[in-house]
C-alpha atoms as an extended CHARMM CRD file, in Angstrom:
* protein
*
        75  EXT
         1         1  UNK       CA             -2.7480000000       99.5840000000      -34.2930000000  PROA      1               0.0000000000
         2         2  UNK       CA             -2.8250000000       96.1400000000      -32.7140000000  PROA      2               0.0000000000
         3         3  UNK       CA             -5.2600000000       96.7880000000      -30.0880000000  PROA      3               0.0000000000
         4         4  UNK       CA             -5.6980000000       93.0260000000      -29.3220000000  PROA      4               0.0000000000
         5         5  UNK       CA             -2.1300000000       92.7100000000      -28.6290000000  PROA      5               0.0000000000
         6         6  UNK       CA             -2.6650000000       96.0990000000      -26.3160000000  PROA      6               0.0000000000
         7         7  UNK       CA             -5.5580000000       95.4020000000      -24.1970000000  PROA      7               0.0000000000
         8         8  UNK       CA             -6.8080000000       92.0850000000      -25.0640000000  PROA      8               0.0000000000
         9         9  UNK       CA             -8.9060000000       90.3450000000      -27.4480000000  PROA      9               0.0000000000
        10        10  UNK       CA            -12.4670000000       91.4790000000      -25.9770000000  PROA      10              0.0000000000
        11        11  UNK       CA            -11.1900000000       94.8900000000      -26.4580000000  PROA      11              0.0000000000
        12        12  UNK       CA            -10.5540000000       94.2270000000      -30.6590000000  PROA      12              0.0000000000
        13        13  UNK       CA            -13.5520000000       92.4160000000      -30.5360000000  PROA      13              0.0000000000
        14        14  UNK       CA            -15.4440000000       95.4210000000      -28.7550000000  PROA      14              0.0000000000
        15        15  UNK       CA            -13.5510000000       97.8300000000      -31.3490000000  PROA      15              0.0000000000
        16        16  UNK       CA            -14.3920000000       95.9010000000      -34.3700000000  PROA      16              0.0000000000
        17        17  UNK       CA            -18.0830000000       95.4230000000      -33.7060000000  PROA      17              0.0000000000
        18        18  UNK       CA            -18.4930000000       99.1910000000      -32.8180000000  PROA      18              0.0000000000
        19        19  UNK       CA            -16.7770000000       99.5190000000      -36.4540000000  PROA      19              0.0000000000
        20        20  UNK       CA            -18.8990000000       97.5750000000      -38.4840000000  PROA      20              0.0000000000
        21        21  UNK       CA            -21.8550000000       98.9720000000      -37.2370000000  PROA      21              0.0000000000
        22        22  UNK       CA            -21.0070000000      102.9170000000      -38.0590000000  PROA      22              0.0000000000
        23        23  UNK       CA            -19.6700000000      101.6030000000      -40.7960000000  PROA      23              0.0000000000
        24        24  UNK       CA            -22.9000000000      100.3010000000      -42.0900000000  PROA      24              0.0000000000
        25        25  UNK       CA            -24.5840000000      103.8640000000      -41.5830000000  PROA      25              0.0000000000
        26        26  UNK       CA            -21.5750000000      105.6580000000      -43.1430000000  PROA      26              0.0000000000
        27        27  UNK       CA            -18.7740000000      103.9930000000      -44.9400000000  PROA      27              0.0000000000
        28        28  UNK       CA            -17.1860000000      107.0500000000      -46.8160000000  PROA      28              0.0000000000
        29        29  UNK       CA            -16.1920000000      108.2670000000      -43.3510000000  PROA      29              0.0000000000
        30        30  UNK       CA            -14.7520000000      105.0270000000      -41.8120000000  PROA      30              0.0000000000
        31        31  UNK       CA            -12.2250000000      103.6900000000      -44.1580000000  PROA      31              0.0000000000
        32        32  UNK       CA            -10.8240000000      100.2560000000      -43.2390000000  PROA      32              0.0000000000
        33        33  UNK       CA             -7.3900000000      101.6740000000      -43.4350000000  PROA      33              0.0000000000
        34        34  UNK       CA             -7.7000000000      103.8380000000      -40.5630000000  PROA      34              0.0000000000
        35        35  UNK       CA             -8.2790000000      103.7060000000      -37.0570000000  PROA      35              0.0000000000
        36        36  UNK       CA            -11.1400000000      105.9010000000      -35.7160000000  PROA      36              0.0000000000
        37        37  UNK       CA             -9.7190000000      107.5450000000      -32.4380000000  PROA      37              0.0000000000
        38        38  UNK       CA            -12.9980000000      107.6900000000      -31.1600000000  PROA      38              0.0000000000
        39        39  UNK       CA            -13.8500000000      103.9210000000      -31.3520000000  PROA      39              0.0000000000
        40        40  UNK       CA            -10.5500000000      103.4460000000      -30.2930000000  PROA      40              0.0000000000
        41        41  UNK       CA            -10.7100000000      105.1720000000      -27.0940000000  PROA      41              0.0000000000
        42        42  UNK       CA            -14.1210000000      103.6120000000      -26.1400000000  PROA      42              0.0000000000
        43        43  UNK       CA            -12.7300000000      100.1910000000      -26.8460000000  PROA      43              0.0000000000
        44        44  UNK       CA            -10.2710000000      101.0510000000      -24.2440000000  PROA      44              0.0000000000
        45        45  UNK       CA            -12.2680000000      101.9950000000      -21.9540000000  PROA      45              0.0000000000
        46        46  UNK       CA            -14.8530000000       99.4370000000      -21.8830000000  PROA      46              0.0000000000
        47        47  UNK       CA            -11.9650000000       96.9790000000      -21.1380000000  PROA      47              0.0000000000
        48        48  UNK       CA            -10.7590000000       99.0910000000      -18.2650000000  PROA      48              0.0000000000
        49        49  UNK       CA            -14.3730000000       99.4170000000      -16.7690000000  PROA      49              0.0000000000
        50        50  UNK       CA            -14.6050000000       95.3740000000      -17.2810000000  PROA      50              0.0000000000
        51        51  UNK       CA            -11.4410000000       94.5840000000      -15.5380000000  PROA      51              0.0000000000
        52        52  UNK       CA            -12.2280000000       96.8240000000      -12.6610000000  PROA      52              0.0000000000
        53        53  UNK       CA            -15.5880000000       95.0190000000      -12.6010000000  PROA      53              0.0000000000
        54        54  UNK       CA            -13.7210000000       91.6790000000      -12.4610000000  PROA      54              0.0000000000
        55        55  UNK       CA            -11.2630000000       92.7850000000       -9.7460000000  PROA      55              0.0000000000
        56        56  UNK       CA            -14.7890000000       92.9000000000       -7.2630000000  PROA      56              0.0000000000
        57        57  UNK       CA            -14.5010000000       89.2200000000       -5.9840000000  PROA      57              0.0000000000
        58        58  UNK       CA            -10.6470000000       90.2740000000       -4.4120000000  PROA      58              0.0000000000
        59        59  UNK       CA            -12.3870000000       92.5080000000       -2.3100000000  PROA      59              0.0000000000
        60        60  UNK       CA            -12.5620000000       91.1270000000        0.9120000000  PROA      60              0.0000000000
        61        61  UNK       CA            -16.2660000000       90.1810000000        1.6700000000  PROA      61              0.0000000000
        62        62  UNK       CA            -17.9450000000       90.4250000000        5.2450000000  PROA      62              0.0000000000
        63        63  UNK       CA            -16.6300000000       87.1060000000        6.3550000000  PROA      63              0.0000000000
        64        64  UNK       CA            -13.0360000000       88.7910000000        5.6590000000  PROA      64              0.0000000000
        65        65  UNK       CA            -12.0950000000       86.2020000000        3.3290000000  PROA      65              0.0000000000
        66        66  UNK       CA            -10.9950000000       87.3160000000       -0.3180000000  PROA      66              0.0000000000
        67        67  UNK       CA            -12.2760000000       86.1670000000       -3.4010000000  PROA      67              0.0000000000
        68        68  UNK       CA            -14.8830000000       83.1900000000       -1.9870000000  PROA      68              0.0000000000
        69        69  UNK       CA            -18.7050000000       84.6660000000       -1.7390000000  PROA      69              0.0000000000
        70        70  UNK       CA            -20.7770000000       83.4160000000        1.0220000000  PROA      70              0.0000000000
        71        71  UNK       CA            -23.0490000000       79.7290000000       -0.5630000000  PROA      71              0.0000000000
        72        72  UNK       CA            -26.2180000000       81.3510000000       -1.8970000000  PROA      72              0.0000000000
        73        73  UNK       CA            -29.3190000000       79.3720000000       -1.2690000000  PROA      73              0.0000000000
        74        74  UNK       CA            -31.9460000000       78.3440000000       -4.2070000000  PROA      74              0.0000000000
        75        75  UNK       CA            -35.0550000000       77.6470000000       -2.6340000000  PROA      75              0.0000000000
């Protein structure tokens, strides 16, 4: 499994984290010679939901100009 080299490096990172922590609360079930499906498949996920999330700005706003926003004002 080279999930970085799959979907990205935020994904492994995402994967890895997820890891460490169930592997804190249970290490005879998470060996570090297997990949757990489970966290596998949410690592995936996450990425897709984040790249959709990105994609947002090529929408094409009210103006009907793509990826510029509209100058916000700080008072």
């Amino acid at each position: 499994m080279h999930i970085a080299q799959k979907a990205g490096d935020q994904t492994a990172v995402n994967y890895d984290v997820n890891f460490r922590k169930w592997r804190q609360t249970a290490p005879h079930l998470l060996p570090y010679n297997q990949a757990n499906s489970e966290l596998y498949q949410e690592a995936l996920t996450s990425n897709i939901f984040r790249r959709n999330g990105s994609n947002k700005s090529s929408q094409p706003n009210q103006s009907g100009q793509q990826g510029q926003s509209q100058p916000k004002i700080c008072f």
